[in-house]
VEXDOBA-385957 format. One record per residue (C-alpha): x, y, z. Coordinates in steps of 0.1 Angstrom, whole numbers, plus 5000, padded with zeros to 4 digits. Layout:
N
<node <X Y Z>>
...
***
This chain:
170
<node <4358 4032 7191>>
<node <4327 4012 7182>>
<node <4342 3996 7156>>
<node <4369 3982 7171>>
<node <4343 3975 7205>>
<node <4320 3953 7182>>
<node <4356 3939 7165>>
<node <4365 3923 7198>>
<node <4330 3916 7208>>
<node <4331 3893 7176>>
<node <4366 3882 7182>>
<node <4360 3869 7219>>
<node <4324 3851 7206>>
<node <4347 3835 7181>>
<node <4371 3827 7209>>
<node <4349 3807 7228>>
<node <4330 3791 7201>>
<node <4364 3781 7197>>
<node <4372 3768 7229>>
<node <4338 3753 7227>>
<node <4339 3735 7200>>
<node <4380 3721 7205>>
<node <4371 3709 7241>>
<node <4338 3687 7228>>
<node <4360 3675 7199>>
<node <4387 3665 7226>>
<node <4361 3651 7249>>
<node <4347 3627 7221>>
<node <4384 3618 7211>>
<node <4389 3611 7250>>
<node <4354 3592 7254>>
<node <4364 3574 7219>>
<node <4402 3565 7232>>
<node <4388 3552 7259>>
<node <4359 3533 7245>>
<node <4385 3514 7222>>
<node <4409 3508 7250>>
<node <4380 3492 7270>>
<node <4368 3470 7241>>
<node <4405 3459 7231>>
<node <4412 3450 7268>>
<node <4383 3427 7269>>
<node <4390 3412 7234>>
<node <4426 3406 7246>>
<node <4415 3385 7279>>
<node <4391 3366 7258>>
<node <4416 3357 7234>>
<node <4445 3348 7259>>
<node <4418 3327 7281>>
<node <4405 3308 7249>>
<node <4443 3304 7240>>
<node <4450 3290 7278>>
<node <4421 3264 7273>>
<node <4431 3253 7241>>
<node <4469 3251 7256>>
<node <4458 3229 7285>>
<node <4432 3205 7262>>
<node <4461 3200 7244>>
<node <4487 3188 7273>>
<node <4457 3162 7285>>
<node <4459 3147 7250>>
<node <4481 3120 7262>>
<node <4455 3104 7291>>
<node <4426 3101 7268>>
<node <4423 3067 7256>>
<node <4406 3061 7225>>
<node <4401 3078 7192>>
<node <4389 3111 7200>>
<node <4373 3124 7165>>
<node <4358 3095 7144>>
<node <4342 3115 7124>>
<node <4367 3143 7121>>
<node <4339 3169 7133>>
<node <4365 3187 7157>>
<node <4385 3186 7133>>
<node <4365 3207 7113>>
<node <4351 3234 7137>>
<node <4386 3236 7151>>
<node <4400 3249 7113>>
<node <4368 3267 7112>>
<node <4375 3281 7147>>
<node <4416 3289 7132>>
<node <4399 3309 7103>>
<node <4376 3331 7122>>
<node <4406 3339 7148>>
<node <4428 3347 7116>>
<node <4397 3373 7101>>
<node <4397 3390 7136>>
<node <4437 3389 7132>>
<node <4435 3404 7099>>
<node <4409 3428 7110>>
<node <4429 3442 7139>>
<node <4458 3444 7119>>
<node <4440 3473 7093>>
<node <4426 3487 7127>>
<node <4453 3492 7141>>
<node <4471 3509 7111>>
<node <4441 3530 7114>>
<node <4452 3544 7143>>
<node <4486 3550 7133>>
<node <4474 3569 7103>>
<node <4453 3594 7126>>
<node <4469 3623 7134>>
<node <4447 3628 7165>>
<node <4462 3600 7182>>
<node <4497 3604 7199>>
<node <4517 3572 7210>>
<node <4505 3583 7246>>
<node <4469 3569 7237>>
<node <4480 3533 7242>>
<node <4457 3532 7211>>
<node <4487 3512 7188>>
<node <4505 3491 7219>>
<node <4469 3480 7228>>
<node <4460 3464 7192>>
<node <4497 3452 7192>>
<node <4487 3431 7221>>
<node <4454 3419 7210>>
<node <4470 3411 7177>>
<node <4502 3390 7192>>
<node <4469 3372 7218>>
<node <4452 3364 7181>>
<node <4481 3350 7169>>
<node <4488 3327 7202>>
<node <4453 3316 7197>>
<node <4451 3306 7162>>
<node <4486 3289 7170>>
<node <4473 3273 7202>>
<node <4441 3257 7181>>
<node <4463 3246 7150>>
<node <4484 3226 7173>>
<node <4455 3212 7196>>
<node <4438 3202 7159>>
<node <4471 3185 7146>>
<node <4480 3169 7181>>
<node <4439 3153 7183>>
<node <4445 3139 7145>>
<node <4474 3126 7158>>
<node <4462 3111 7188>>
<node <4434 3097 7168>>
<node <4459 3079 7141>>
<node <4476 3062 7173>>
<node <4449 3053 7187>>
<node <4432 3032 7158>>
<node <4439 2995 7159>>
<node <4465 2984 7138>>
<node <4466 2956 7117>>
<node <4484 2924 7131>>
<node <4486 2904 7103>>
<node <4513 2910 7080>>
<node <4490 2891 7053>>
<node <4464 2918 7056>>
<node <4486 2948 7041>>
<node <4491 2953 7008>>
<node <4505 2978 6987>>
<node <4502 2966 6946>>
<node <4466 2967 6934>>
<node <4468 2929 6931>>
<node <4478 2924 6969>>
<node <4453 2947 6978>>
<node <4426 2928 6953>>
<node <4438 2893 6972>>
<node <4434 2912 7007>>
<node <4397 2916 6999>>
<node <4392 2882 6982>>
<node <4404 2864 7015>>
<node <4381 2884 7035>>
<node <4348 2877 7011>>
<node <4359 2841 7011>>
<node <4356 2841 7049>>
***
């Protein structure tokens, strides 16, 4: 009778190490789930209110007057802007099949339908900048003078060479 006493003293210490150990597992999944939710919520609003402002600089193209960037420097950050948005893109993409690859997620985590949506905002962004870069290039085209005098365009080496001869002669 001692035997089996000290057998199911052992058994029930098991047991609750157990228990222990299962619910602080499931508590750090929960505090982790939630963590991830939090910061893909966040990342999501930043990303659809950079996408809005780059929507509405875009429709007010059409009252600026003037070239917008001479010397193509918005041009520039605005494709370096497109790449970074299409790393984080990339990025959320592999984190996401992460997720789906973790058997201690279920589809009731919100874990996949939340980098779903963060992913589809990335994309609006780097959409919403590509077409607010092309649109201020352009804007900018339009907006340079044009040349009036039909003698002043030339398109065979030697028109062009007589173009620059008139204008050195003057």
């Amino acid at each position: 009778m001692i035997t089996t006493l000290n057998f199911e003293r052992a058994e029930l210490r098991n047991f609750t190490a157990d228990v222990q150990a299962e619910t602080t597992r499931s508590l750090e999944l929960l505090r982790a789930i939630e963590g991830t939710l939090a910061w893909l919520e966040r990342l999501t609003c930043h990303l659809r209110a950079d996408a809005n402002f780059a929507v509405k600089a875009n429709a007010g193209l059409d009252q600026v007057v003037g070239v917008i960037d001479p010397d193509n420097s918005l041009h520039d950050a605005l494709e370096t802007a497109q790449q970074t948005v299409e790393a984080l893109y990339d990025l959320l993409i592999v984190k996401r099949q992460y997720g789906r690859n973790d058997n201690q997620l279920t589809e009731d985590d919100g874990i996949e339908s939340a980098y779903t949506e963060a992913i589809a905002q990335a994309a609006d962004l780097q959409n919403a900048i590509n077409t607010l870069r092309w649109n201020i290039g352009e804007h900018d085209i339009d907006a340079v003078p044009h040349v009036s005098d039909p003698s002043m365009v030339g398109s065979t080496p030697e028109e062009i060479k007589a173009i620059f001869d008139r204008l050195l002669s003057e």
